[in-house]
N, C-alpha and C positions, 0 to 999 in steps of 0.2 A: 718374730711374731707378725703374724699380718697384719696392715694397714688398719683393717676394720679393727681389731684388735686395740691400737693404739687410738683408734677415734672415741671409744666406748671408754677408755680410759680420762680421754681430752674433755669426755663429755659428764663425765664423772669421776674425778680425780680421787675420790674419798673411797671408789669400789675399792676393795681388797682381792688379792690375788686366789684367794680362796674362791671367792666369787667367782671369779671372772675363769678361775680354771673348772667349773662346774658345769661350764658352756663353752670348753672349750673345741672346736673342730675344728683340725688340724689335715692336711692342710684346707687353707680359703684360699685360694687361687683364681685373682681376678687379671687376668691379662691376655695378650695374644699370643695366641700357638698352645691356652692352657691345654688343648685336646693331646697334644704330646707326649702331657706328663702325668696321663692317666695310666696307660701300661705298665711305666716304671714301680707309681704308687700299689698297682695290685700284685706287680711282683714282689716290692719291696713287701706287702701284707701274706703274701704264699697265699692267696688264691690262685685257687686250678680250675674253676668255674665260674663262671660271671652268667649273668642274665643281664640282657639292655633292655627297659621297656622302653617304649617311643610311641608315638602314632604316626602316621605315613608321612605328615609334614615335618616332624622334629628326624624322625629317622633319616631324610632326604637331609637336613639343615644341619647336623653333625653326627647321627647315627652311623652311614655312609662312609665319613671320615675315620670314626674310632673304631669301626669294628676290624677292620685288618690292623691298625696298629696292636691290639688286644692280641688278634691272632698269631702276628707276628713276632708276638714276646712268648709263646709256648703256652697261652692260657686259652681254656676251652671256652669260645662265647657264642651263646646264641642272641636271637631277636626273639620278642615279643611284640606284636604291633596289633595295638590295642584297636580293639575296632568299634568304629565310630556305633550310634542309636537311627534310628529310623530316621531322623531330620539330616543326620549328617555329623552332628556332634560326637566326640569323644567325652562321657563325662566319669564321674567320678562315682560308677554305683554296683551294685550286685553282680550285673553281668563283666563289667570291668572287671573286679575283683578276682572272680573265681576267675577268669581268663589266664590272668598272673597268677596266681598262686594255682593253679595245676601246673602253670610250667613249669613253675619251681621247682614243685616237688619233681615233675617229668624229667626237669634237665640235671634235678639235683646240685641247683645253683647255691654257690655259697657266699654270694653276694650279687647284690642287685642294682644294678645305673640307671637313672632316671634321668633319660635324654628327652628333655621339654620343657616343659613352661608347667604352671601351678598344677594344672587337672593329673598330668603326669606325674606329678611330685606327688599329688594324694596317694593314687594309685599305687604308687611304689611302695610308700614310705608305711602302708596299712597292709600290704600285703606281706612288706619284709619281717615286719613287727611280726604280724600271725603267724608266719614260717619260722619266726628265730633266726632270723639272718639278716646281716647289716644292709644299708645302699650307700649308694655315691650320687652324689648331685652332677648332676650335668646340663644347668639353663641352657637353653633357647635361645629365651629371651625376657627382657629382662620387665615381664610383667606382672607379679604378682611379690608380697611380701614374706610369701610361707615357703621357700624353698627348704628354710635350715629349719623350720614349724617342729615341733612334736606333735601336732593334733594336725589328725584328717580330715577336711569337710568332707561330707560320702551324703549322695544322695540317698535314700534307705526308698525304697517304696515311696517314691516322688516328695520326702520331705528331704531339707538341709538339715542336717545334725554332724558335729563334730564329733570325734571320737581320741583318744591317747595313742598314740604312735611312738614315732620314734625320728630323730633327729638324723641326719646326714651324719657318716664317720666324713666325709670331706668333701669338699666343693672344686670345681673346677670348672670357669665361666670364663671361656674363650671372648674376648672383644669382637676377636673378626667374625664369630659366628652370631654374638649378640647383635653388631652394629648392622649386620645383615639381615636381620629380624625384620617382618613386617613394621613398619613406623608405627601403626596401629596397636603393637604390643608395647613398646616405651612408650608408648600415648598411656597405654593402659598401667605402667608400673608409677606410670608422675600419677594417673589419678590415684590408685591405691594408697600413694606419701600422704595426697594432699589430704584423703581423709584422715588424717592424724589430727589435723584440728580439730574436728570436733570426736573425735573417740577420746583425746586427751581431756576435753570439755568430759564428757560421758563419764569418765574416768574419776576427774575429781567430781562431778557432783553424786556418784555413787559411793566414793568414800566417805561427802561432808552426808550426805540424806540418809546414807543405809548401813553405815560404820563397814563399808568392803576395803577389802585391801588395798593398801597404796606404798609405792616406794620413789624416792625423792629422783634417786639414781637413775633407775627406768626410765623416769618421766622426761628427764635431762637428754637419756639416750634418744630416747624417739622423736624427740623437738630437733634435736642437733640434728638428726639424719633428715626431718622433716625440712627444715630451713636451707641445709646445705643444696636440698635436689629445687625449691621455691629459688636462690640464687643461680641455679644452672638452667631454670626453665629452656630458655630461649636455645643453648647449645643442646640439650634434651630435644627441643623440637628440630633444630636442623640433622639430628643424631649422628652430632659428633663424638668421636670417640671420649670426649673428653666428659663430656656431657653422661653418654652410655657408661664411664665409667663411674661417676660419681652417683646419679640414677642405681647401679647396679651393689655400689658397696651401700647405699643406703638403703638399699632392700633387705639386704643381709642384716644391716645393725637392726634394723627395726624387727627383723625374725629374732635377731640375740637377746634384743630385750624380753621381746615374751617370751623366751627361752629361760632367762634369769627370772623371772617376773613368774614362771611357771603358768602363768593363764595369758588369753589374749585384750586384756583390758586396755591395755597400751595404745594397741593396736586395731581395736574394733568397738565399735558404738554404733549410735542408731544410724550411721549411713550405710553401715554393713546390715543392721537390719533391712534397710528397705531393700540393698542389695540380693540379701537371701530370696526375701519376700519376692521381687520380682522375677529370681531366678524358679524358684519352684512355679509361678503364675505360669511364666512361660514352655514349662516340662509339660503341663498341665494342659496347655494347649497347644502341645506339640511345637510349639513354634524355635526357630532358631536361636540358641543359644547367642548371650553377651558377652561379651570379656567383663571379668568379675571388676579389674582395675577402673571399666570406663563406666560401670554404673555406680560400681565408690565414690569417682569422682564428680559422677553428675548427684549423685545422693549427697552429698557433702556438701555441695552449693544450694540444695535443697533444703537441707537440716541448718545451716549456717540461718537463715534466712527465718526459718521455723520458731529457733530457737531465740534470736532478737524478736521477735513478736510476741511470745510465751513471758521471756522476760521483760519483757515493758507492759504488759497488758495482766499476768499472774505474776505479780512477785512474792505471792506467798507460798511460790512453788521454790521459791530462792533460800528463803528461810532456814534451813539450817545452817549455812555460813554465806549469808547475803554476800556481804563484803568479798568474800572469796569467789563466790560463783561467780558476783557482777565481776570480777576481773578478767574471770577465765573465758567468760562472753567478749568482754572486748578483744582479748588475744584471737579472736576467728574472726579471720578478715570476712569482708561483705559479701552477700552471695553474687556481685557486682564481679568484684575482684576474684574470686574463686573462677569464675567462669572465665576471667580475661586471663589467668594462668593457664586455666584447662587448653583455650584455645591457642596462646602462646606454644604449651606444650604435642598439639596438635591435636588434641582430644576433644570428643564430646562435649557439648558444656552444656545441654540442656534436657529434661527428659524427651522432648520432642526429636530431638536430633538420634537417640537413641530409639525412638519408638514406643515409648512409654507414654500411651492414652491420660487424657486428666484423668479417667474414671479410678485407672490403676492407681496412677500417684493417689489419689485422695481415699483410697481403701489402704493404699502400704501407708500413709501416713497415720490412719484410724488402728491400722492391725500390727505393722510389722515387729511392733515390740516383742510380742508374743513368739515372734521367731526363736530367742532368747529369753524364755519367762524368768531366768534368776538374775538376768543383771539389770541395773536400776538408772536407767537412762534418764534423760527429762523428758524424751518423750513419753515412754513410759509412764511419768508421773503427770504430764500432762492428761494422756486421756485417760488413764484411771481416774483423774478429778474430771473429767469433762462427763466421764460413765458414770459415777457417783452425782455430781450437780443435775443428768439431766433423769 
């Protein structure tokens, strides 16, 4: 059983094997040299076709590496390389799509490798699904939480909307091609952890205000893998291995929880809202795409911050289990300390340092709930009372 495996078990001992084999992908392969033991895995599965999606930088970064090991085990593989939008971006939408899926069906590929980072894993993992055919994970780097996801963010017509996909049959995330990852991508996967405080905040007070789902189990997984990469900050930032490994299995757990958990509550609140919000503002103006991990994490220090103000100034927004939400408020450190991680971990730590105008921040802080209209945030509940009083 992998590592990750036995962590999810440490972090909830009471899960049952039922459970846990419901999410289970087989193999997770976090180590060096994993690019190895990808030929063997698709022979052992009797693929006779594969498709790599990539974009020119992940293709350069392990693409390059695996495709004659592929070749040289008797399987037939091509590339796909996704091409970038008019700014420069690779993103996750219409034109991507179709791009991969006519190759598919072109090459008649019976499985699909997703060699990259989040945008790549979208791509793949919505395109395999529609074809009826599995993928394989193949990180980058180690910055986003959705590699082992079921749901696709996909831009549709310049909005963010998720969609149901499908999960990686297996993982394999080479170190020595993670740790050689731009710094700026594990900058991006610790901020993506660190917004786990306050989506875990989000989380309980949509189950105490709006009776939504909650699992004790989950909640334990996502804290465990959250605290464990808050403990490695510093080795995270000088990206040591040891650090990129721990970072990297705590991406994975926190995918396995919403996995088990079936939605992304876990794992997303209103810092992924403003995150959305800012990422379609900037489609919208054409402007350069952000890494989703480093606006999570300056969103997060943002919402932390928000949210101690709302709760001392409306506590009748607290009111369905006061007692409980004031706890889970103090559990998210200050928007002080959030930022002195982000920058430990060599990240963003302010909307400024990102490029985010006050004008933006105080329109995503008014609207961004809406990104999400069914889940039941405190921001949420905040300016719905603030639209109502005035």
């Amino acid at each position: 059983m992998s590592n990750v495996y036995q962590n999810l078990k440490a972090a909830a001992p009471d899960l049952d094997d039922a459970a846990l084999g419901s999410i289970m992908i087989d193999p997770i392969v976090i180590e060096s040299g994993a690019l190895w033991k990808v030929a063997p895995y698709l022979l052992d599965r009797g693929f006779r076709r594969v498709l790599i999606a990539a974009d020119v930088n992940t293709h350069a970064a392990a693409g390059t590496q695996l495709w004659p090991r592929i070749a040289d085990a008797g399987i037939s593989v091509q590339t796909t390389l996704i091409k970038p939008d008019s700014q420069g971006d690779v993103i996750a939408d219409e034109a991507s799509l179709v791009q991969l899926m006519l190759d598919i069906r072109q090459t008649g590929a019976e499985a699909v490798i997703a060699v990259g980072s989040g945008t790549i894993h979208d791509i793949a993992r919505y395109s395999a699904y529609t074809t009826g055919i599995p993928f394989i994970s193949v990180p980058t780097a180690p910055s986003v939480d959705g590699f082992n996801s079921k749901g696709a963010p996909l831009i549709i017509r310049g909005e963010k909307r998720t969609f149901a996909a499908i999960a990686p049959d297996a993982i394999f995330a080479d170190l020595d091609v993670l740790c050689a990852a731009p710094g700026a991508m594990a900058a991006a996967g610790f901020g993506d952890m660190l917004g786990k405080y306050t989506s875990l905040f989000d989380w309980t007070y949509g189950a105490a205000a709006a009776n939504e789902p909650y699992a004790d189990a989950v909640a334990a997984i996502t804290k465990q893998a959250l605290h464990k990469c808050v403990e490695h900050a510093e080795a995270i930032g000088r990206r040591e291995q040891a650090g990129i490994r721990v970072l990297t299995e705590a991406l994975i757990e926190s995918g396995l929880a919403m996995l088990l958990f079936g939605q992304s509550h876990p794992a997303s609140g209103a810092e992924h809202h403003l995150s959305h919000y800012w990422e379609m503002e900037y489609l919208r103006l054409g402007r350069r795409a952000l890494l989703h991990g480093a606006k999570v994490g300056v969103a997060c220090a943002v919402i932390a911050d928000q949210y101690r103000r709302i709760a001392g100034e409306q506590t009748e927004l607290l009111a369905a289990d006061r007692h409980r939400l004031e706890q889970a408020i103090a559990e998210i450190p200050s928007s002080e300390e959030l930022q002195r991680l982000l920058q430990t971990a060599g990240a963003p730590s302010t909307p400024e340092e990102l490029g985010i105008d006050g004008g933006l921040l105080a329109r995503s802080l008014r609207e961004a709930h809406r990104v999400r209209a069914n889940r039941h945030t405190l921001l949420r509940a905040f300016n719905e009372a603030t639209a109502s009083a005035g």
